[in-house]
N, C-alpha and C positions, 0 to 999 in steps of 0.2 A: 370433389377435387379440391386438395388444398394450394392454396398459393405460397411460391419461396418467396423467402424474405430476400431483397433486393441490399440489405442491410450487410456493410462489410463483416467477414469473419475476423474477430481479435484474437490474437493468438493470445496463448499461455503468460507471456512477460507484460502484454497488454492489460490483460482481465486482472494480474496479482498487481498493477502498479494501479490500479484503476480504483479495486478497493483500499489497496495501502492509503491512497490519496483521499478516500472518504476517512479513514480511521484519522490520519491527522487534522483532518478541517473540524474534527469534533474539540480537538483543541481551542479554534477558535470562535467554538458557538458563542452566545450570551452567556450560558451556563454551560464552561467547557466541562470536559469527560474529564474523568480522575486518570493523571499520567497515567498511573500505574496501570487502568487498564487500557490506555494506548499502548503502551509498552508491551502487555499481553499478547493484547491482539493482533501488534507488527512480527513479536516472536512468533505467531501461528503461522501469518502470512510467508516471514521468514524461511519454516523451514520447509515449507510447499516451495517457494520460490531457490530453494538452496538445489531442490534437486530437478526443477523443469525449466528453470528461466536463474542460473549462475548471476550472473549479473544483474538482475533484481535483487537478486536477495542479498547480494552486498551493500548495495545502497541503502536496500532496506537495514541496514544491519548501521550501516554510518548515521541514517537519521535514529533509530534506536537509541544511539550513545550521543547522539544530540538531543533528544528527549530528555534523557536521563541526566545531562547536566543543564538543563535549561537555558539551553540555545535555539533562537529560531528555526523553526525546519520548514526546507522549503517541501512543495508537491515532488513525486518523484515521477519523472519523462520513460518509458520504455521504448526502446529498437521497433 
């Protein structure tokens, strides 16, 4: 018999905001990631979130063009 996880269910806008928010802290490791492949990687994220969580993937799509001219981005919050 296995045991349920007691563990809340994170919905779709949750789990795409949750990596989104890993891909941007590699910005600020010791030796952060090459924008470019932030920027990659938030456009994958992007366009999974374009079609199951809309409103992720705008945000995601606002911090993108804040990456891209070198503004600070903040973590991104989901519903």
């Amino acid at each position: 018999m296995t045991k349920q996880s007691i563990a809340p269910a994170l919905t779709n806008a949750q789990v795409i905001a949750n990596e989104a928010n890993r891909v941007i802290a590699t910005l600020k490791l010791p030796t952060p990631a090459d924008r470019e492949m932030v920027e990659v990687a938030l456009e994958s994220l992007k366009a999974v979130a374009d079609i199951v969580a809309p409103a992720v993937g705008k945000t995601i799509g606002i911090r993108i063009i804040a990456i891209r001219n070198n503004i600070g981005v903040n973590s991104i919050k989901a519903a």
